[in-house]
C-alpha positions as CSV (number, residue, x, y, z in Angstrom):
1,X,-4.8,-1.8,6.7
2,X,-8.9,-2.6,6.2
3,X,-8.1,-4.9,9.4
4,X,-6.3,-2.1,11.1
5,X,-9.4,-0.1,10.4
6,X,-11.9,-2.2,11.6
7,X,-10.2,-2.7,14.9
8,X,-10.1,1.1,15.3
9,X,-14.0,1.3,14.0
10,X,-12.8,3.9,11.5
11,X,-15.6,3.9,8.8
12,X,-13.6,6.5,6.5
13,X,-10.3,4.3,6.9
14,X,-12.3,1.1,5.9
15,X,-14.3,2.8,2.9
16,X,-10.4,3.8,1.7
17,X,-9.3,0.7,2.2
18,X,-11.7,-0.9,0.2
19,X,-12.0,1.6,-2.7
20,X,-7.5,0.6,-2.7
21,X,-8.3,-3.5,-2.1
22,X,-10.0,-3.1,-5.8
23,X,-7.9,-0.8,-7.5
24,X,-5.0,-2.8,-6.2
25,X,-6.8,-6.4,-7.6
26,X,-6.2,-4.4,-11.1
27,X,-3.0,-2.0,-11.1
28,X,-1.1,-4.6,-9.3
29,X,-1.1,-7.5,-12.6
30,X,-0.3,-4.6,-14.6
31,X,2.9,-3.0,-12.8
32,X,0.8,0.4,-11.6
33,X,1.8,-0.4,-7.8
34,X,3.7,3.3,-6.5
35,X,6.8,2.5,-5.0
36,X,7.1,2.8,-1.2
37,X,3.2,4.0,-1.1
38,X,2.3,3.3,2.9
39,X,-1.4,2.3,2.0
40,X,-3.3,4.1,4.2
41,X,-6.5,6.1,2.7
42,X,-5.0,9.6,3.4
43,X,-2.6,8.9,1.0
44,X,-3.5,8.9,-2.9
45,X,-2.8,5.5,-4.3
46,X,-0.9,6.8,-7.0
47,X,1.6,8.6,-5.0
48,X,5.1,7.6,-5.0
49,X,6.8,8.0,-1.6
50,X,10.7,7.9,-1.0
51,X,11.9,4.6,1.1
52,X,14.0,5.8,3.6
53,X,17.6,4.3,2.7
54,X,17.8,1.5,6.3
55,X,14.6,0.3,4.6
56,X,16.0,-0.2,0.9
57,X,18.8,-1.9,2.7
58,X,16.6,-4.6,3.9
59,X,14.5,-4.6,0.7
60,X,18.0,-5.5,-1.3
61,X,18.5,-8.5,0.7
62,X,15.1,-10.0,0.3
63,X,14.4,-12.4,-2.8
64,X,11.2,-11.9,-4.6
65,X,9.2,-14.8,-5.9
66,X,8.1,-13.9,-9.4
């Protein structure tokens, strides 16, 4: 997303981004990652949004590396 936001010279999008980038560097080790949460700076980082049920399909079949 900060990539996205520097190809579209969105200054707001990129200050969002980076404000997330850090918050994510320390909610992420500690489980605090909202499920299905799109990323972009208009949305609050702490929101939980629904995954539409095609998508939790393909998330079932993936294997995560922990």
């Amino acid at each position: 997303m900060f990539a996205w936001a520097i190809r579209r010279r969105d200054i707001s999008e990129m200050l969002g981004q980076l404000l997330r980038i850090i918050g994510a560097a320390f909610k992420t080790p500690i489980g605090l990652v909202p499920t299905g949460n799109t990323g972009g700076s208009n949305v609050s980082p702490f929101k939980k949004i629904p995954i539409p049920s095609d998508l939790k399909t393909i998330l079932k079949t993936v294997k995560y590396k922990r």
